[in-house]
C-alpha positions as CSV (number, residue, x, y, z in Angstrom):
1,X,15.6,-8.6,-21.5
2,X,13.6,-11.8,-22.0
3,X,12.4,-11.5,-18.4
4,X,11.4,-7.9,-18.8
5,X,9.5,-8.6,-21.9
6,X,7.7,-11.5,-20.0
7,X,6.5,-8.6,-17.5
8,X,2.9,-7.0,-17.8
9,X,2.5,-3.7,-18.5
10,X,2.0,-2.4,-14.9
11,X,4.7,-4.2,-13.4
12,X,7.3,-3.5,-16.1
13,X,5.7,0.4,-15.4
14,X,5.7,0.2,-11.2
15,X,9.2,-2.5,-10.6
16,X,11.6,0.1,-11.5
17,X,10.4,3.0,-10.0
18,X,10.5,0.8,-6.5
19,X,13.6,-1.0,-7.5
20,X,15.1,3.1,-7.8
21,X,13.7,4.2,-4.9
22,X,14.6,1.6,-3.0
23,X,18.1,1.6,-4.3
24,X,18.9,4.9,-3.7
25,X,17.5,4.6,0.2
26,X,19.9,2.0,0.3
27,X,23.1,3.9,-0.8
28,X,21.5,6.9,1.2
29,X,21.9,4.6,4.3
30,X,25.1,3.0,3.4
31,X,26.6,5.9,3.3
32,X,25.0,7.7,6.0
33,X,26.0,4.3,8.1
34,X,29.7,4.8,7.1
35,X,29.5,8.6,7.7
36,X,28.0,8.1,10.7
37,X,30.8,5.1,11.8
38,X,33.5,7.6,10.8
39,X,32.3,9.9,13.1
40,X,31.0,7.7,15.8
41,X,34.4,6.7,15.8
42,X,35.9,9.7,16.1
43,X,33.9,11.0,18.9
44,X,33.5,7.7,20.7
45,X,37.4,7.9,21.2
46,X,37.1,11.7,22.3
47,X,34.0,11.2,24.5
48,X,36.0,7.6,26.5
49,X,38.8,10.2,27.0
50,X,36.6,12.6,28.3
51,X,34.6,10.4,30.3
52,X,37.8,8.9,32.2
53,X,39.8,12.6,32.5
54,X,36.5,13.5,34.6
55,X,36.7,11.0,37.1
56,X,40.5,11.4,37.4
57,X,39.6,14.6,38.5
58,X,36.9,13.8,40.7
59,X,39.2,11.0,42.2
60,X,41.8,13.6,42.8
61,X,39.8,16.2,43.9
62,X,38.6,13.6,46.8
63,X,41.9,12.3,48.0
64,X,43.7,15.6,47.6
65,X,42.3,17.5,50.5
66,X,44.1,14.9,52.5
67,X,47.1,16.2,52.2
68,X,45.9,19.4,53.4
69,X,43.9,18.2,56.5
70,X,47.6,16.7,57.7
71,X,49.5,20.1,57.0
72,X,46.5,21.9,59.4
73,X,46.6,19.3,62.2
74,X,50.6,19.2,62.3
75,X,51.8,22.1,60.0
76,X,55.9,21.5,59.0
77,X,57.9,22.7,61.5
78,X,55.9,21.8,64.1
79,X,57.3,19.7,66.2
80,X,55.4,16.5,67.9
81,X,54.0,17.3,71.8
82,X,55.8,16.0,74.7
83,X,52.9,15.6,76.3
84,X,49.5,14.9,74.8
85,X,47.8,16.6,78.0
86,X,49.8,19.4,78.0
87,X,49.2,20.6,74.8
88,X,45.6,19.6,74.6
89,X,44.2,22.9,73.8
90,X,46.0,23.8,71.0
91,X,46.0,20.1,69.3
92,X,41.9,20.3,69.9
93,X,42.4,23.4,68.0
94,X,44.4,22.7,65.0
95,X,42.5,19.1,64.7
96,X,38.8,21.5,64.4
97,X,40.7,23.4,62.0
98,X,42.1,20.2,59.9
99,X,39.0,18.6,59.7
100,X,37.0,21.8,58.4
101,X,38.8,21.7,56.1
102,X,37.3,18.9,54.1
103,X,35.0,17.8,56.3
104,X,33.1,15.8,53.5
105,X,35.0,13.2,53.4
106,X,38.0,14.0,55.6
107,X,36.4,14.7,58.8
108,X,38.6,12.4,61.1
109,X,42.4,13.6,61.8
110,X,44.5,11.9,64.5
111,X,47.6,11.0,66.0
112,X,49.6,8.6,67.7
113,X,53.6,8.7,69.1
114,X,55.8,6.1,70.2
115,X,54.7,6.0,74.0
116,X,51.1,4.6,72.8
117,X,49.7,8.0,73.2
118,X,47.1,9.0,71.0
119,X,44.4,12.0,70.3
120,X,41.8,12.1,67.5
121,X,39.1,13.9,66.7
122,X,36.1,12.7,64.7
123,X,33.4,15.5,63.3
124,X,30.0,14.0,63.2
125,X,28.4,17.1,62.1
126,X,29.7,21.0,61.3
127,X,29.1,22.3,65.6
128,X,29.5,18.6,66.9
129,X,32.6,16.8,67.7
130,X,33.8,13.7,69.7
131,X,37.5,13.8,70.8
132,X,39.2,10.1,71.1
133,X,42.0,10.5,73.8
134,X,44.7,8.2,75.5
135,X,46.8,10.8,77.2
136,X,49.1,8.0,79.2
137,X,50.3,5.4,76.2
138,X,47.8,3.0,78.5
139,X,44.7,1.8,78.9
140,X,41.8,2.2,77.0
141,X,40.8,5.6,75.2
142,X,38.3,7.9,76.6
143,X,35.5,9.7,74.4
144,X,34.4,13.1,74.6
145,X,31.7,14.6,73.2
146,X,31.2,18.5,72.7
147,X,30.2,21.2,70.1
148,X,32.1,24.1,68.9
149,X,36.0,24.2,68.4
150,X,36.3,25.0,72.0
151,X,33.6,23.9,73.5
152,X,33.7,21.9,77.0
153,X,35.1,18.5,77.0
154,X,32.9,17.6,79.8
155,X,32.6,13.9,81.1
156,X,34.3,11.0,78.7
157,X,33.1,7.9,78.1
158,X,36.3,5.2,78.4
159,X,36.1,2.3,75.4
160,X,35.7,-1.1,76.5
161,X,38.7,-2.5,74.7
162,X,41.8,-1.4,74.3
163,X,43.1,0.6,71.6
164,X,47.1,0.5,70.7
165,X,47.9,3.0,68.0
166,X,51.4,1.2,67.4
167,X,49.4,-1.5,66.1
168,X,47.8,-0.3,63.5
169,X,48.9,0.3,59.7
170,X,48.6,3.7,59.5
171,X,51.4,4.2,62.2
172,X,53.2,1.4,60.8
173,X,53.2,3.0,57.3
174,X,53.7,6.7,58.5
175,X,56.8,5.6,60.9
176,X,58.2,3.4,58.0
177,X,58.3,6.2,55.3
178,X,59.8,10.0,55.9
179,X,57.1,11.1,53.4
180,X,53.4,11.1,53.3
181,X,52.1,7.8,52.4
182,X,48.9,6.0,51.7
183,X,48.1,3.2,53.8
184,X,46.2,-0.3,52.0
185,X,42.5,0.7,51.7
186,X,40.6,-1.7,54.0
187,X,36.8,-1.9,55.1
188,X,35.6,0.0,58.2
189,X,34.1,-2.3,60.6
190,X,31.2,0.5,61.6
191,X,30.2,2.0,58.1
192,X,31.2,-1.4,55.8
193,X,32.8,1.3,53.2
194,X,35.8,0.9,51.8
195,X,38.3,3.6,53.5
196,X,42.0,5.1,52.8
197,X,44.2,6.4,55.0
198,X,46.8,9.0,54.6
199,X,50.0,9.4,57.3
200,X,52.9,11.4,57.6
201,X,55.5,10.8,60.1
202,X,55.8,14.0,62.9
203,X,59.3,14.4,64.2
204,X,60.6,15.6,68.0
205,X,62.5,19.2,68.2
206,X,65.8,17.3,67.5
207,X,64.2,15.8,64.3
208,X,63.8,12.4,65.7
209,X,60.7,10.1,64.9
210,X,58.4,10.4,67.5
211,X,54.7,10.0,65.9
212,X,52.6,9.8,63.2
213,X,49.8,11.9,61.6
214,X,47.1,10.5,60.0
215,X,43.6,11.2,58.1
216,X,41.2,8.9,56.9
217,X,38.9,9.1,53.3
218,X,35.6,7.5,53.0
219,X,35.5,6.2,49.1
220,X,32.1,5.7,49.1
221,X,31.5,8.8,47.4
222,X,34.3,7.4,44.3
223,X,31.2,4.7,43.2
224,X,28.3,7.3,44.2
225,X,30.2,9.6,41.4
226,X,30.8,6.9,39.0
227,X,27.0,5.7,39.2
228,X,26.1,9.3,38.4
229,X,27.9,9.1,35.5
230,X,25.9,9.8,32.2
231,X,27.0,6.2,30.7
232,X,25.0,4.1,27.8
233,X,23.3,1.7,29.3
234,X,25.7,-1.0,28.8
235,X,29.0,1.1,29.6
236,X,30.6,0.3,32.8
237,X,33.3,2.7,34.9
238,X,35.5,1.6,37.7
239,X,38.3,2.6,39.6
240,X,40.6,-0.1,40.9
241,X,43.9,-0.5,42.5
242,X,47.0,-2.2,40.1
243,X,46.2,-5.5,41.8
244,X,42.8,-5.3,40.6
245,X,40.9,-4.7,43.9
246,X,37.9,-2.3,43.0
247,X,37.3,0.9,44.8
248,X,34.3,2.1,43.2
249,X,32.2,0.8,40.1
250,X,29.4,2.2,38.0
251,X,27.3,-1.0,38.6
252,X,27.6,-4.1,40.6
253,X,28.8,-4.2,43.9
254,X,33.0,-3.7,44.5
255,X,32.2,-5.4,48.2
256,X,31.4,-9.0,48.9
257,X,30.1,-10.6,51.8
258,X,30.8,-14.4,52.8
259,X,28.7,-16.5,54.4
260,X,29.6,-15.8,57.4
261,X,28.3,-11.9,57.3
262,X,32.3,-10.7,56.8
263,X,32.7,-8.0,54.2
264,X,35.7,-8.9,52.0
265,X,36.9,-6.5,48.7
266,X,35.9,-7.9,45.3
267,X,38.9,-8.1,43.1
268,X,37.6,-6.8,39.0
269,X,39.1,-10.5,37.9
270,X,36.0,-11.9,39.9
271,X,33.2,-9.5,39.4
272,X,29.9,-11.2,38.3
273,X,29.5,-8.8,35.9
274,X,31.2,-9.9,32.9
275,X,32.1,-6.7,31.2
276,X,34.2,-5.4,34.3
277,X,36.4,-8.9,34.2
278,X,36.6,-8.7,30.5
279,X,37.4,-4.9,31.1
280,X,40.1,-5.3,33.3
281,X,41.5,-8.6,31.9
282,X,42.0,-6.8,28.5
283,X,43.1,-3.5,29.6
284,X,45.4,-4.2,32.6
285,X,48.3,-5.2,30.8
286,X,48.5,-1.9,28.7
287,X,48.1,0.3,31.7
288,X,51.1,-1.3,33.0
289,X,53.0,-0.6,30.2
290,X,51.4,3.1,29.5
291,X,54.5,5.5,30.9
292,X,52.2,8.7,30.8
293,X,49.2,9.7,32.7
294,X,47.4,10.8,30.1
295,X,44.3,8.7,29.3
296,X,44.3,6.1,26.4
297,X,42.0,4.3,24.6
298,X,41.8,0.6,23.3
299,X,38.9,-1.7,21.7
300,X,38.9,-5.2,22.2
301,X,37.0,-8.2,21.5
302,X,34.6,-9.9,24.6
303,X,34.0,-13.5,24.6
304,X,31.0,-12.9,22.4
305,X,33.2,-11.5,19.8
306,X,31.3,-7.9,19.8
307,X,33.4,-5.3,20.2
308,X,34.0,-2.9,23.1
309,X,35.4,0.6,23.7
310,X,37.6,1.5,26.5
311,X,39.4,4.7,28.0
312,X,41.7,4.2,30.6
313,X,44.2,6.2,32.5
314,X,46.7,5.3,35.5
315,X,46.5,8.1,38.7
316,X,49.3,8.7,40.7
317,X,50.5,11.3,43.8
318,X,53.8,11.7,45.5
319,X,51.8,10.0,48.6
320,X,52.0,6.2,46.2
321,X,48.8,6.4,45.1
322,X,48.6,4.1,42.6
323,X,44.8,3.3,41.1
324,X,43.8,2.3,37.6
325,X,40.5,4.2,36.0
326,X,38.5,2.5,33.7
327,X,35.4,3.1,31.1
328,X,34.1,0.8,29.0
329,X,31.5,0.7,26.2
330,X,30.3,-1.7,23.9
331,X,30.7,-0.5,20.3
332,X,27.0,-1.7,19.7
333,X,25.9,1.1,22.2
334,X,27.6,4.0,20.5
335,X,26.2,2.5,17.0
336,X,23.0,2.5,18.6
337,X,21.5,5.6,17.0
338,X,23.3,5.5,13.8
339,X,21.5,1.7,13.0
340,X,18.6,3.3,14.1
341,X,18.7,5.9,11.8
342,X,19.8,3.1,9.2
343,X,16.4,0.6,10.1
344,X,14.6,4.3,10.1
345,X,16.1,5.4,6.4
346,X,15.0,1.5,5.2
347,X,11.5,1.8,6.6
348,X,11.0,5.3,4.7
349,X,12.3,3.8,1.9
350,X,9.8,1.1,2.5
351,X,7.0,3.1,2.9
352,X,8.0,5.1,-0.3
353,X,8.2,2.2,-2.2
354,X,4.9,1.1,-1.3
355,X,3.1,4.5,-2.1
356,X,5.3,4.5,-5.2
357,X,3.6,1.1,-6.1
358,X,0.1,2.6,-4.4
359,X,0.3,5.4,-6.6
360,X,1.6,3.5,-9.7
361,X,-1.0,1.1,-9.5
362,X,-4.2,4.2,-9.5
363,X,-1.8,5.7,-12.1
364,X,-1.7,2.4,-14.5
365,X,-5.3,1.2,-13.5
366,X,-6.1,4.7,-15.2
367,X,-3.8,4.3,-18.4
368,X,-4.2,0.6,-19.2
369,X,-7.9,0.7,-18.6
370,X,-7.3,3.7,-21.8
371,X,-5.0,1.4,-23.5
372,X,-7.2,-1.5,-23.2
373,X,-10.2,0.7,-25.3
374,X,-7.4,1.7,-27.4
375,X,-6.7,-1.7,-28.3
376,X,-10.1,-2.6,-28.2
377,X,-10.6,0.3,-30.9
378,X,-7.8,-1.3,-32.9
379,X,-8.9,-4.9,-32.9
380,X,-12.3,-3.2,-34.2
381,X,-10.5,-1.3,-36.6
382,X,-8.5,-4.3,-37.8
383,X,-11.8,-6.1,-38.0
384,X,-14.1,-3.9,-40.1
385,X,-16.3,-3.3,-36.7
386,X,-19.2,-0.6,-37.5
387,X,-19.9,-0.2,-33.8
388,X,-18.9,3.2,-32.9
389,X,-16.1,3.8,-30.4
390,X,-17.0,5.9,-27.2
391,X,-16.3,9.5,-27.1
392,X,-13.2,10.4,-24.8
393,X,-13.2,12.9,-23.0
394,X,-9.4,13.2,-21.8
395,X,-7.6,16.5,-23.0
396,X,-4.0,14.4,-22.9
397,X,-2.2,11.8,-25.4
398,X,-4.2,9.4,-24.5
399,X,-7.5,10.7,-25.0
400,X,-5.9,12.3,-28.4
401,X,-5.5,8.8,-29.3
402,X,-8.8,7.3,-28.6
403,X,-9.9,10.1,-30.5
404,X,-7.3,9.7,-33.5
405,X,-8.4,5.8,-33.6
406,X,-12.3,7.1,-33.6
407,X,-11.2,9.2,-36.5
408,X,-9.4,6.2,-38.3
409,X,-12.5,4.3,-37.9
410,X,-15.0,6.5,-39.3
411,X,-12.3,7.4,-42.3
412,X,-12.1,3.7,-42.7
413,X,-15.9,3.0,-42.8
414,X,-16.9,5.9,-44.4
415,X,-17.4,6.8,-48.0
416,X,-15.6,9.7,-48.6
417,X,-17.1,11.4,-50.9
418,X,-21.1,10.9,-50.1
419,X,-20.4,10.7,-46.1
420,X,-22.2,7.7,-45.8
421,X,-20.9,4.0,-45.0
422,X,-18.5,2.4,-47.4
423,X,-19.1,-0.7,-48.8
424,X,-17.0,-2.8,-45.9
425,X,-18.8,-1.2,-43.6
426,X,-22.6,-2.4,-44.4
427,X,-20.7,-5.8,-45.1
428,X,-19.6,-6.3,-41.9
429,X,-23.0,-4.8,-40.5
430,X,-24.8,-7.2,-42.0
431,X,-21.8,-10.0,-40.8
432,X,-22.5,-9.0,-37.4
433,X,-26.5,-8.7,-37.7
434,X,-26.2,-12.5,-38.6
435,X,-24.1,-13.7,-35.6
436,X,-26.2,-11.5,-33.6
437,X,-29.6,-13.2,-34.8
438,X,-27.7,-16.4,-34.5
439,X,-26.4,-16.4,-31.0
440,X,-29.7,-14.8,-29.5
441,X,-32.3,-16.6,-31.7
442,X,-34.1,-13.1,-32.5
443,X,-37.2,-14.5,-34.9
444,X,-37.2,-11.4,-37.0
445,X,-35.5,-11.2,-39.9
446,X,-33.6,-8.0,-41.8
447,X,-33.1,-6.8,-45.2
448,X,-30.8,-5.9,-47.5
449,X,-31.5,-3.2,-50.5
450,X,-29.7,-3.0,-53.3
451,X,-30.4,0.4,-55.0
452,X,-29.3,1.3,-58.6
453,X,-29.7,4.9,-59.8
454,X,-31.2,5.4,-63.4
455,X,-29.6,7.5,-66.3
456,X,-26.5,8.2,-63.7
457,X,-24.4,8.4,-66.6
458,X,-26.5,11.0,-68.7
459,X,-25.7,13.7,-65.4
460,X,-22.0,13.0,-65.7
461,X,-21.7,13.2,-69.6
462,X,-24.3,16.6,-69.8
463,X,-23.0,18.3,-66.3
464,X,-19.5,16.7,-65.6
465,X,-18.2,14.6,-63.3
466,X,-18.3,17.6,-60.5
467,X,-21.9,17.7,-60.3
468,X,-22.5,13.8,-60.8
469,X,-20.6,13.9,-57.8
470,X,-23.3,16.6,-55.8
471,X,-26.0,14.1,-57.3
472,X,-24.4,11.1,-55.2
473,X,-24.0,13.5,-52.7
474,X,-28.0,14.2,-52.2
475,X,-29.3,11.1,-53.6
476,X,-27.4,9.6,-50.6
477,X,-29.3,12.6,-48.1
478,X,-32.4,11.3,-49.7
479,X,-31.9,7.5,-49.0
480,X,-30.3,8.4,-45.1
481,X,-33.9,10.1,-44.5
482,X,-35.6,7.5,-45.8
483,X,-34.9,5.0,-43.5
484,X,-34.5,4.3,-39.6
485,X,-32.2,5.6,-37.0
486,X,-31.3,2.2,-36.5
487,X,-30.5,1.2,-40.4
488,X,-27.6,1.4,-42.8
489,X,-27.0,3.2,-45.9
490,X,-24.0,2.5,-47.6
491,X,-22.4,3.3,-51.1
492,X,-21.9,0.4,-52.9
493,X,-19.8,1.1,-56.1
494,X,-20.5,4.1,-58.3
495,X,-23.9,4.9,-58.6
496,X,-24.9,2.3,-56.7
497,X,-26.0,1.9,-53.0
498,X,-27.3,-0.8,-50.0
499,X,-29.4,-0.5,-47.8
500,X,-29.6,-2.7,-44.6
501,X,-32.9,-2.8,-42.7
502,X,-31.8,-3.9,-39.2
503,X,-35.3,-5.1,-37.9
504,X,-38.4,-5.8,-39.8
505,X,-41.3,-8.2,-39.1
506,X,-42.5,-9.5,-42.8
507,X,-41.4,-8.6,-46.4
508,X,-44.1,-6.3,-46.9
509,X,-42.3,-4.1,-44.4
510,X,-39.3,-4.5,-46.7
511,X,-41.1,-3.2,-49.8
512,X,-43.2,-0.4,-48.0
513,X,-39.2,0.9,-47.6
514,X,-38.2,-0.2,-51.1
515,X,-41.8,1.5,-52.7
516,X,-40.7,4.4,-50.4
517,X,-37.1,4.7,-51.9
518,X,-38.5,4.3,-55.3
519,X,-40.9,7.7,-54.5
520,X,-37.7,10.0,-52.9
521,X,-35.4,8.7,-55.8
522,X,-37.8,9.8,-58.5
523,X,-38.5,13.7,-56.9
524,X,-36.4,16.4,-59.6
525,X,-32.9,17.0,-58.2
526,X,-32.8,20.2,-55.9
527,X,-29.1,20.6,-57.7
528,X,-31.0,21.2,-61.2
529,X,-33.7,22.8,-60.4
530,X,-34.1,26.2,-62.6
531,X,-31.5,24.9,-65.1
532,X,-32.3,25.4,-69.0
533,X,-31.4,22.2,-69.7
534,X,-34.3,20.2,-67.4
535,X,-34.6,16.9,-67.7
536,X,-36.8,14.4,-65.6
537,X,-36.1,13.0,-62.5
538,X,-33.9,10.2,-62.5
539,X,-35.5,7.1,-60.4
540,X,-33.9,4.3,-59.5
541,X,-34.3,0.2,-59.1
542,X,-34.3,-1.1,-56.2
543,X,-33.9,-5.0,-55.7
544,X,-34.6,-6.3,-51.9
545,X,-33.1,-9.4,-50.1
546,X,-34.3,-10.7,-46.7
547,X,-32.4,-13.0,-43.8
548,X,-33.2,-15.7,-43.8
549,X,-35.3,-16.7,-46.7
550,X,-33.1,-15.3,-49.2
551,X,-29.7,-15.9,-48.2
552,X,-27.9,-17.4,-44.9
553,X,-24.5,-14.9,-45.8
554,X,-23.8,-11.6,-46.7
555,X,-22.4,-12.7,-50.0
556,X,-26.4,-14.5,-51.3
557,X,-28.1,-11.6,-49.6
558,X,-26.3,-8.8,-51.9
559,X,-26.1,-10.8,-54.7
560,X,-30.1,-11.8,-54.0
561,X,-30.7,-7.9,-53.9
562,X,-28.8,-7.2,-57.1
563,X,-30.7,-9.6,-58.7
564,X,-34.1,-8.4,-57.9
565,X,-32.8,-4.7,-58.8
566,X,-32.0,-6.1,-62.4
567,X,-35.6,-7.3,-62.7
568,X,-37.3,-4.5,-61.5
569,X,-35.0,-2.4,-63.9
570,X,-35.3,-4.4,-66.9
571,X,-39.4,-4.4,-66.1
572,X,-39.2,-0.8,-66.0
């Protein structure tokens, strides 16, 4: 309370109008912050699970064709060839068929049995083919190139080194299991992309093992997808196998290459970027221990101690396929919008405040600069001041005021019953005429009149006290015309008035007025004109005092001029 009175008027008027406004965009932001957190939360959760069940799709959707390119080149039942050339035709055949069947990205089917023999065919384009062939389990392969499913092999091209289809994993993995399998995903030498292979054992006509089947998948297109993805810009999505070996990423490269140009496979552990380590650090554990598919979601802390979002799920095929999918986003980047909207709600408030204070301020400068000629007003009233007050012309309180203090002052000053000044009023006239004079050394002097009307008490005793009352009343018409725009006439006490002359440049000028007085006072009374009981006119003595000569205060001057009026009455 102390401080607050301590306050000027226009702060005490403007502070807590900001202080509210700003307040209350505060607690509209704090709770549109939390509101929005709530729901952020919500929907972050929903939109991570989302997120990671559409690349488990996509994922699936790429590998899954494999299974259905091995079923075309080799359907069940079919039992492996005796002979490679023998059966050439029809394995060119069902191999064009396998590998339009998802030729984007499984457009390379082949095979290889225990005599070393091998056929594959590789479809560089939807008419164009090149058939890789090693019809005697020996040797080299030969390459042929042709178009259409049928077209003519014509003249092969034999490989410089040999190729031994026993030797490779694929045949290793497909003769080892009775099911399909998935071999370890490994880096073509020709394209540098990371590439899986599926194989399925093919049995003889007595059921025995004699070769395997096999299709391999390009993953490129697994980080082409996940770099599509519509992630915030600090999100990250991978897809790894359980040992942490990436297969695609988002961002950052899932491929490194040593110094000596070799391509190796980036494990997630050792990714330069920090939130795919931190990722898969934090989240591998739970995946492990996650017995559903279904895809979860976690937060964690990073080593910066902001938090992160992440959705995870584990994919999996009766082939063993085994890969872990993850998306991660920083809590900061799904907050985003709502601080935003928070530093936006603060700004407004901001701005508000200041045209609250703008306007406040016009508003106040418009009222105080009213209250300060209101208090102006009252100092004068409280001081006897004669000077008028200026006239408002506001049509509210305030200008109802000014006038009501206007009023006050001429009730104050003014003789009631004759209209003219009251005794306080010429005094502090003639109080101020002297500090004027002093202050601006003005050489001429003023006067002071002290008028006494004769046989005043004869009017009230013959016509009562009514019309000795309408006598005062024109007698002090009479003296207000006699005298200058620029003079005072004030009732004294009874019948008795003063005059102040505000400027006059010798005494004669003084007594010109006084002689003139002397003439008005001494004309019959309009009031008793055409009465029966007429009686002369009733005069009046009029005693005259003049600043400096006669008196350095308002107290000598009137007292001066009263004494002169008793001479000039007594003389009379």
């Amino acid at each position: 309370m102390k401080l607050l009175s301590r306050l000027p008027l226009r702060a005490l008027l403007t502070l807590p109008y900001v202080a509210l406004v700003l307040g209350t965009a505060i607690v509209i932001g704090i709770l549109s912050y939390a509101a929005g957190r709530d729901a952020v939360d919500n929907l972050s959760g929903q939109l991570l699970t989302e997120t990671v069940h559409r690349i488990e799709q996509a994922v699936e959707g790429h590998v899954s064709g494999s299974a259905a390119v091995l079923e075309v080149a080799f359907p069940k039942g079919i039992a492996a060839p005796e002979s490679v050339s023998a059966e050439l035709p029809a394995l060119r055949e069902r191999f064009w068929l396998a590998t339009s069947v998802h030729r984007d990205p499984n457009n390379y089917a082949y095979y290889g049995d225990r005599q070393g023999r091998f056929i594959g065919l590789w479809r560089s384009s939807e008419t164009d083919a090149e058939l890789r062939l090693r019809a005697t389990g020996e040797g080299p392969r030969t390459l042929y190139h042709y178009s259409g499913i049928n077209g003519d092999l014509g003249r092969g091209d034999v490989e410089n080194r040999i190729f031994e289809p026993r030797d490779r994993p694929w045949y290793k993995a497909g003769a080892a299991n009775t099911l399909q399998t998935w071999t370890s995903i490994y880096i073509d030498f020709k394209l540098q992309e990371l590439v899986a292979t599926r194989a399925r054992r093919v049995n003889d006509r007595t059921g025995a093992f004699e070769g395997v089947v096999a299709t391999d998948i390009s993953l490129q297109q697994v980080t082409s997808f996940l770099q599509r993805l519509a992630l915030s810009a600090n999100g990250v999505a991978m897809v790894m196998e359980r040992d942490g070996n990436l297969i695609g990423v988002s961002r950052g490269a899932h491929v490194q290459r040593l110094p000596d140009g070799t391509a190796v496979r980036l494990n997630a552990s050792k990714s330069t970027d920090r939130l795919v380590s931190q990722t898969y650090a934090a989240v591998r554990g739970l995946a492990d221990t996650d017995a559903d598919a279904r895809p979860h979601t976690t937060v964690f802390t990073d080593v910066n101690g902001d938090s992160v979002q992440v959705g995870y799920a584990r994919l999996q095929d009766d082939a063993g396929l085994d890969w872990l999918i993850m998306v991660a986003v920083p809590r900061e980047d799904f907050l985003h919008g709502i601080l935003e909207n928070f530093r936006h709600t603060v700004l407004l408030a901001a701005i508000a405040a200041l045209v609250v204070m703008l306007t406040g301020t016009l508003v106040l400068a418009t009222v105080t600069r009213e209250l300060r000629k209101l208090a102006a007003a009252a100092r004068q009233v409280g001081q006897g001041s004669v000077a008028p007050f200026g006239e408002s012309q506001r049509k509210d309180e305030l200008g109802d005021l000014a006038r009501s203090f206007a009023d006050m002052q001429r009730r104050l000053l003014t003789d009631p019953l004759t209209g003219l000044a009251n005794r306080e009023a010429l005094i502090r006239r003639v109080e101020d005429r002297i500090v004027q004079q002093r202050r601006r050394g003005d050489p001429r002097p003023f006067g002071v009149l002290f008028v006494d009307i004769n046989h005043f008490k004869q009017i009230n005793d013959d016509f009562g006290h009514d019309m000795g009352d309408a006598v005062l009343r024109e007698l002090g018409r009479r003296l207000g015309a006699a005298v200058r725009a620029g003079d005072l006439v004030a009732r004294f006490a009874g019948d008795e008035f003063l005059v102040m002359l505000d400027s006059i440049e010798r005494r004669e000028d003084a007594e010109r007025v006084r002689a003139n007085i002397e003439e008005l006072l001494r004309q019959p009374l309009e009031l008793l004109t055409g009465s029966k009981e007429l009686m002369p006119a009733l005069g009046a003595a009029v005693g005259v005092a003049i600043y400096p000569d006669d008196g350095q205060d308002v107290d000598t001057l009137i007292r001066h001029a009263d004494q002169q009026m008793y001479l000039r009455k007594r003389d009379n």
